[in-house]
Each structure stands twice: as C-alpha cells, then as structure tokens.
C-alpha positions in Angstrom: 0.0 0.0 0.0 1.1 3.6 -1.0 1.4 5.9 1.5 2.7 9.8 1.0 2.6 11.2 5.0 3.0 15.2 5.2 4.0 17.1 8.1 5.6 20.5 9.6 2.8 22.5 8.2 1.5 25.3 11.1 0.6 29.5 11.3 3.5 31.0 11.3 4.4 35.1 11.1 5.3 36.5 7.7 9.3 36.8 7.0 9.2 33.2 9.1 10.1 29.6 8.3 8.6 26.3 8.0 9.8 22.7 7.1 7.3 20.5 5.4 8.4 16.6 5.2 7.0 13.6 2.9 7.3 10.4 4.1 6.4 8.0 1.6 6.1 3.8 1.7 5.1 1.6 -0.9 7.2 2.7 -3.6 10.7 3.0 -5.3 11.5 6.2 -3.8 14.5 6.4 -6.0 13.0 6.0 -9.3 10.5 9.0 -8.4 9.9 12.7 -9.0 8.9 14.1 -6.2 6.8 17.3 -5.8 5.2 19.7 -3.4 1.8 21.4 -4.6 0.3 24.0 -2.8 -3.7 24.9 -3.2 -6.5 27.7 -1.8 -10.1 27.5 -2.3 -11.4 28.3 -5.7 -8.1 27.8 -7.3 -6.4 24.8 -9.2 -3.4 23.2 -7.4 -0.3 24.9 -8.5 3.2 23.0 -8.8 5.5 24.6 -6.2 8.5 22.7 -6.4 10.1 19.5 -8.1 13.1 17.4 -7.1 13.6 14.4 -9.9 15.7 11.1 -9.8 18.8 12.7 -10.2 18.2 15.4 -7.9 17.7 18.3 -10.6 15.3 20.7 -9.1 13.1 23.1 -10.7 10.7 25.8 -8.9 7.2 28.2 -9.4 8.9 31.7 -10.0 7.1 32.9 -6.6 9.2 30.8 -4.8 12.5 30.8 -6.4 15.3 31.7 -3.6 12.8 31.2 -0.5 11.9 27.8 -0.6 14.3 25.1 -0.7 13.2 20.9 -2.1 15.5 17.8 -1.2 15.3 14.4 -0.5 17.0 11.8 2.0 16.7 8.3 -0.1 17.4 6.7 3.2 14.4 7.9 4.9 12.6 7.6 1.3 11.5 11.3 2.5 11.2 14.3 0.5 11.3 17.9 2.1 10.5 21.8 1.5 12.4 24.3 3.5 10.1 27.7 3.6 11.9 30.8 4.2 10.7 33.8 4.1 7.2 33.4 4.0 4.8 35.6 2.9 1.1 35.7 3.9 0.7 34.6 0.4 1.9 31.6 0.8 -1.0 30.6 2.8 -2.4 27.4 1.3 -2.7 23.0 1.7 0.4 21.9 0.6 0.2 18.0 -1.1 3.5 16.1 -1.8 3.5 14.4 -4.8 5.2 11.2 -6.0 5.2 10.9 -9.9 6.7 8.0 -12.5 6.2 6.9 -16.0 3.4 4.7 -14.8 1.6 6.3 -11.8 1.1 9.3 -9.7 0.3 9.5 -6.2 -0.6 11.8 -3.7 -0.8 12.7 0.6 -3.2 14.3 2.2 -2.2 17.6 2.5 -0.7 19.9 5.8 -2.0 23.3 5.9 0.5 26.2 5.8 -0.9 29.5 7.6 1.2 32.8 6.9 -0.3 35.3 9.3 0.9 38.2 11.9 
C-alpha cells in the first residue's frame, strides 16, 4: 500500500520559516519525481517545487530563492524548506510522488502565513 505522509505545516508570522516533510512507503522512492503542490479555495493546485531522480530541481517563480526541495533516499522522505514566508503563501500543501506509470498523492498539511 502507498502511503505519501506530510508534516511541519503550522501559522506562522510572515518573514518566518517552515519545514514541510513527505514520508512515503510503498514505492521506489528512488526512481520518483517528487513534488510539493500547494492549493487555496477556488483555485487549481499549482506546482511549487520539483526534485527528480537525479536530484535536478526546478521551482514556481514565486518561490525561487525562499523555498528550498530535497530528499534523504534513506528515509525515502522528500522535504520543502520555507523561508521567508509571505502571507501569500497561505495554502494545503500536497506532496507528490510521480513515474512513468503512476502518480500518487498525501493528504495535505496546511500552511498558515499570518501576523
């Protein structure tokens, strides 16, 4: 059975940092992308960032040089380091495991940016 477990999501002040993990079972962890997605009512899940097999990275401009992605294959655990947050940042943040042949996701941890 998959499982994709997120954590580290909280309120925190604006300018302030979070670290979101992914711990995922079931699968190859090595021979999968792994994302974070963030999402607020009324819109459509946006891509935040992307960490692939061989640890190329790639990032949604509004996060590029705040928020950090990595992965420990021994802990088959993906992570998002949040600095400087912004109240717009505010959203359910989903990890993502992706290959050629399936996609999965976890349940979400919400991220609150808020003085």
């Amino acid at each position: 059975q998959v499982q994709l477990v997120e954590s580290g999501g909280g309120l925190v002040q604006p300018g302030g940092s979070l670290r979101l993990s992914c711990a995922t079972s079931g699968i190859n962890f090595r021979r999968y992308a792994m994302g974070w997605y963030r999402q607020t009512p009324g819109k459509p899940r946006e891509l935040v960032a992307t960490i692939f097999s061989n640890d190329l990275t790639n990032y949604a401009d509004s996060v590029k040089g705040r928020f950090t992605i990595s992965r420990d294959t021994a802990k088959n655990t993906v992570y998002l380091q949040m600095n400087s947050l912004k109240p717009e940042d505010t959203a359910v943040y989903y990890c993502n495991a992706r290959s050629t042949l399936a996609t999965y996701w976890g349940q979400g941890t919400q991220v609150t940016v808020s003085s």
